[in-house]
N, C-alpha and C positions, 0 to 999 in steps of 0.2 A: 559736355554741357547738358544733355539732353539726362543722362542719366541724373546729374545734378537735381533737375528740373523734376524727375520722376519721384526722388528721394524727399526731396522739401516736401512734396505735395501728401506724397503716404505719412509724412511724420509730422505734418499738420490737423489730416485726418485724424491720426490719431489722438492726437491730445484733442482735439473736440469729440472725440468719442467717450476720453474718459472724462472729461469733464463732464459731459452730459452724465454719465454714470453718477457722478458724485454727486449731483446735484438729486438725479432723484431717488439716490440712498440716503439722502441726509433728510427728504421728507417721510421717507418709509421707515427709517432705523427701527422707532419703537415699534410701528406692527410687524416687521419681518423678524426682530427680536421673539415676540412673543407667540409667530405661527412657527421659526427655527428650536423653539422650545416647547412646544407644543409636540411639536413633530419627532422632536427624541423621545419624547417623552410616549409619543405612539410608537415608536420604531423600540423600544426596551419593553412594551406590552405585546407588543406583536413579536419580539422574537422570542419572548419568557413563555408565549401563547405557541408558537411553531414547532418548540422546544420541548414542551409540555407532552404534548398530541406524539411525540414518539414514542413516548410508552405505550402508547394506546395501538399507535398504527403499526410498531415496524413488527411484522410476525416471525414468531418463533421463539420469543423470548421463554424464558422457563420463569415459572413465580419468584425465584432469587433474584432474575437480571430484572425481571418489573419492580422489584423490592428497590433493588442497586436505581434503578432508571429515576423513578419519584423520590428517590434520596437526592438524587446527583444526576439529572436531567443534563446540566449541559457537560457534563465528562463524558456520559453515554451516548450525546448527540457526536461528541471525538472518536467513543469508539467506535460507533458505527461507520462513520468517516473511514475509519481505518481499515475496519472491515472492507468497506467496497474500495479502497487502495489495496489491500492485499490480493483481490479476484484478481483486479486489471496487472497485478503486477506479476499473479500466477501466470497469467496468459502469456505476458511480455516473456518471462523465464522459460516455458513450457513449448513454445510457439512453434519447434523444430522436432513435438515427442507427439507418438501418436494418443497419447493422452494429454489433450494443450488445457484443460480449465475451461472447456467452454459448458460441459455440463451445472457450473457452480455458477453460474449466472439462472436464477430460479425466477419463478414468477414473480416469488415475495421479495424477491429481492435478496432473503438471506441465503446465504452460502450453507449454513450447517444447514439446510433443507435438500441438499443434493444428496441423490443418492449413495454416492460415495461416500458420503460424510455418517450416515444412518446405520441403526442395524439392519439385519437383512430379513426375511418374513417373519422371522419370529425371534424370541427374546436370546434365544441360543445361538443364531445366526450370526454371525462375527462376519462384520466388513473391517478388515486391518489392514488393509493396501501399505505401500509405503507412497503410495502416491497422496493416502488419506493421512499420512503422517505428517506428509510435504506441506499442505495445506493447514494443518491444524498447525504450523510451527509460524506457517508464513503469516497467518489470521491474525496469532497474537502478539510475532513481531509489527506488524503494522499496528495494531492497537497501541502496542506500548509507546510505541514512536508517534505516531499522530495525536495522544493525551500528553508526552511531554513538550511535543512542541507548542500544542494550545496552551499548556501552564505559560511555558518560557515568552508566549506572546501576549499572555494579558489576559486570556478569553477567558477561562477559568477563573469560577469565583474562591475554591477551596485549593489551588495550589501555585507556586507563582517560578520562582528561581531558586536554584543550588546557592545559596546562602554562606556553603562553608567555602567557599572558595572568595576570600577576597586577605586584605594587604596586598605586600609585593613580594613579589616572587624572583628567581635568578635572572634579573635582567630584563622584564616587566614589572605590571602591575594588573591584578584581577581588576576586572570590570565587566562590562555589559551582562549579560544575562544567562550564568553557566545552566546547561539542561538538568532539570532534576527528575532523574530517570525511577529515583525511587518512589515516588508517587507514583508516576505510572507503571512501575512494575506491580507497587500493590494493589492498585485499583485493576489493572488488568488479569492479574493471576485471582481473584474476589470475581469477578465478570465474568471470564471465559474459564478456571476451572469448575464454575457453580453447575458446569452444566454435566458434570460428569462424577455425581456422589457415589456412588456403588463404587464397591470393592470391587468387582470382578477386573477379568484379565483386558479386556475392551478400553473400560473407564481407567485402569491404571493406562494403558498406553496413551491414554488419549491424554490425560493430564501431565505424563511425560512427556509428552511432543509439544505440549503449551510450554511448558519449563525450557526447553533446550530454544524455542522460538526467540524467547526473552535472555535466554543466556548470551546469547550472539553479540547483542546489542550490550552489556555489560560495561564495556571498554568504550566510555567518550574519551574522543579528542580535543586535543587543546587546540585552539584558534586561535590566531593574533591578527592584530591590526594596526596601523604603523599612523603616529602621529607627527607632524613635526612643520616646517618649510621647507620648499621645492622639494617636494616627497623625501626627504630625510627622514631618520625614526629617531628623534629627539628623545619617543614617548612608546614605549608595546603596549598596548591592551591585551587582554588576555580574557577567554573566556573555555568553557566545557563543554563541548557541543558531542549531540548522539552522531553516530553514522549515516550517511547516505541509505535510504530504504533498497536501492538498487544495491548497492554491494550487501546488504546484509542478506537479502533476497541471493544473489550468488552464492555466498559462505550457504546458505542452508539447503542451496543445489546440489553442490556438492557432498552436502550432508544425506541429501535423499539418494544420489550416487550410490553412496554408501552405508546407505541405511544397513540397520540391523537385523535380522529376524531372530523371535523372542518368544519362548512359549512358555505357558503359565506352570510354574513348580508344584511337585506332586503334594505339597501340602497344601493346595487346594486353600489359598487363602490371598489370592489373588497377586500374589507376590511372581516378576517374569523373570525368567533367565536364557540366559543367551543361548539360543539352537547350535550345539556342540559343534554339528557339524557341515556349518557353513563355509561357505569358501575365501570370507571377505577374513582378510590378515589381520585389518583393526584388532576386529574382536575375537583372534585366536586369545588360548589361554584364559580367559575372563568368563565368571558364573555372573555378573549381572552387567549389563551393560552402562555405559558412559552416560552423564547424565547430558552432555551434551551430544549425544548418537539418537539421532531418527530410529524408531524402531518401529518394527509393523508384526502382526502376528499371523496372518496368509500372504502368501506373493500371490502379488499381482496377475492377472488376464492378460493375455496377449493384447486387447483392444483391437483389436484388427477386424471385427465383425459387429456391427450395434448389438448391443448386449442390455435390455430395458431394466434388469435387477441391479445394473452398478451404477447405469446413467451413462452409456458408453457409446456417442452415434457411427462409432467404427470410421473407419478411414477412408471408405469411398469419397469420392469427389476433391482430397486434400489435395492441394499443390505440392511437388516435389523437385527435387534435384536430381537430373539422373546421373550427375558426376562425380555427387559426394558420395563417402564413403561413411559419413555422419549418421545421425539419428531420422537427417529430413533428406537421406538418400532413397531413390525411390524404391531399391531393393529392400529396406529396413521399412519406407510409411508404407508401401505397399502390400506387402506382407507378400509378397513374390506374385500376387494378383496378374503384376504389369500395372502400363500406363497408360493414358492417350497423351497425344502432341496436338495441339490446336494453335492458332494463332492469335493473339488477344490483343483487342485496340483499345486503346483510352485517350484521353481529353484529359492534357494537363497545361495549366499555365507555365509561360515563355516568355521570353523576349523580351521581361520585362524592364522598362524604361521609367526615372523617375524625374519627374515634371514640374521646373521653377510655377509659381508653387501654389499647393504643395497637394501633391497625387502622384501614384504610380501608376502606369499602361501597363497593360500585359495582351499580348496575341495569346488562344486558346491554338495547341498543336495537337495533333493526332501523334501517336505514338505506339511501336507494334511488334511486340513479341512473343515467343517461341514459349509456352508455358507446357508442363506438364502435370497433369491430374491423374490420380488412380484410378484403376478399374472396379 
């Protein structure tokens, strides 16, 4: 009875609540109309205005990408987007190497301002890591992907949906919004090769490792979606959708795994071919490498000591595992240094309880383990 009593009362409140609502939207309608449109109508100046000021602000750009920017301000505003999704997702992939990406997180913000990414003191100085290859692949997989998702959602004023994909198909029917990856391949290979014109042996790798970035991503997958009563599939939809940035980011791990090395042919006209005698089986037998193969033109530093010409703050103080026998094993991050053992305590939420209504409790717990860091 009492509950009864509880439930009448809440659900009388509430119709005098929306009543009162109604009443005083039906005095306001026309001026909340005309401050509700007012207000888009600043909210489409202010973001055309936000939008604008990147060309101006984000540094680094080279005179073709500010060319591209004021042509195409909000595709530019995607790739940059994508840009700073490919650091965070170098890190994520790297997190277990003693080179994790955290050099590439710069003042300006832009990644191709890190050392690794640059030449070295002078014009003849080649930085070709394969670690620099890694990044130049992940950057403009992430571009490509972050500009065709913006087309596929709307945000974009010059590209929208894969259009060739619709009637029915074997047991569907196309619909909703297939990704159209060729806009954004070509507005991405126009961006990010503009910044590497010279023929030399440098600028060709570097525009090869853009290329095989975007190759990864090639192959959309088909999507469906089931229509019908009590979840039957009366009805498929069907649509074209890019890869997860996480597996594409995998596939070109393994690509840096096995990257290439590749040095420039004696006819000196900037054309690479594969170092004879390297160990990696790929590319026995082959004078130029895979257009889908990471290549780099020096191997890499240990990284095991800060090194201020690569961008390299070495591996003192990293956490390790002393049990693996991995990349994030302390005998591999440590560089045989050794370790220290300490014990480390943190404050994490617990216990948590969730409460008619509507909130959740949580007790704050201490919590205390066994870490190891390098010497």
């Amino acid at each position: 009875m009492y509950r009864l009593i509880v439930i009448y009362t809440v659900c009388v409140s509430i119709l005098c609540y929306v009543h009162m609502i109604m009443a005083l939207s039906s005095n306001q309608i026309s001026s909340s109309f005309i401050d509700s449109t007012s207000s888009k109508e600043d909210g489409r100046m202010t973001r055309s205005k936000s939008i604008a000021t990147i060309c101006r602000s984000y540094s680094g750009l080279t005179k073709k990408q500010r060319q591209i920017c004021r042509r195409s301000p909000d595709v530019t505003a995607a790739a940059i987007k994508g840009i700073d999704n490919a650091v965070l997702e170098c890190q994520h992939q790297m997190v277990n190497r003693r080179w994790n990406c955290s050099s590439l997180v710069t003042r300006s913000g832009n990644p191709f301002k890190a050392k690794i990414m640059k030449r070295g003191k002078d014009f003849f100085s080649l930085i070709g890591f394969s670690e620099t290859a890694f990044v130049r692949a992940i950057i403009s997989a992430g571009i490509l992907l972050q500009v065709t998702r913006s087309c596929s959602m709307g945000s974009l004023r010059s590209c929208g949906c894969d259009t060739s994909y619709s009637g029915r198909g074997n047991g569907f029917e196309w619909g909703g919004c297939s990704h159209d990856t060729g806009y954004g391949e070509k507005f991405c290979a126009e961006f990010v090769d503009s910044m590497d014109k010279a023929r030399d042996s440098r600028s060709r790798m570097n525009v090869h490792n853009n290329k095989a970035g975007r190759l990864v991503i090639n192959d959309t997958k088909k999507q469906c979606k089931c229509h019908g009563m009590s979840g039957s599939c009366e009805v498929m939809t069907c649509w074209q959708q890019t890869p997860h940035y996480r597996d594409v980011a995998y596939k070109l791990l393994k690509k840096y795994n096995n990257a290439v090395e590749v040095r420039p042919r004696n006819s000196n006209n900037g054309q690479l071919e594969v170092v004879s005698n390297r160990v990696n089986s790929n590319s026995k037998g082959r004078n130029s490498p895979s257009p889908t193969d990471l290549i780099y033109l020096e191997r890499s530093p240990d990284f095991c000591n800060p090194d201020s010409s690569v961008g390299s703050p070495g591996t003192k103080g990293r956490y390790c595992n002393r049990t693996s026998m991995d990349y994030d094993g302390c005998d591999s991050m440590c560089c045989g240094r050794g370790y220290n053992v300490s014990l480390k305590e943190s404050i994490e939420w617990c216990n948590c309880t969730f409460h008619w209504c509507c909130f959740v409790k949580c007790r704050q717990c201490r919590t205390q383990e066994w870490v190891n860091q390098c010497k």
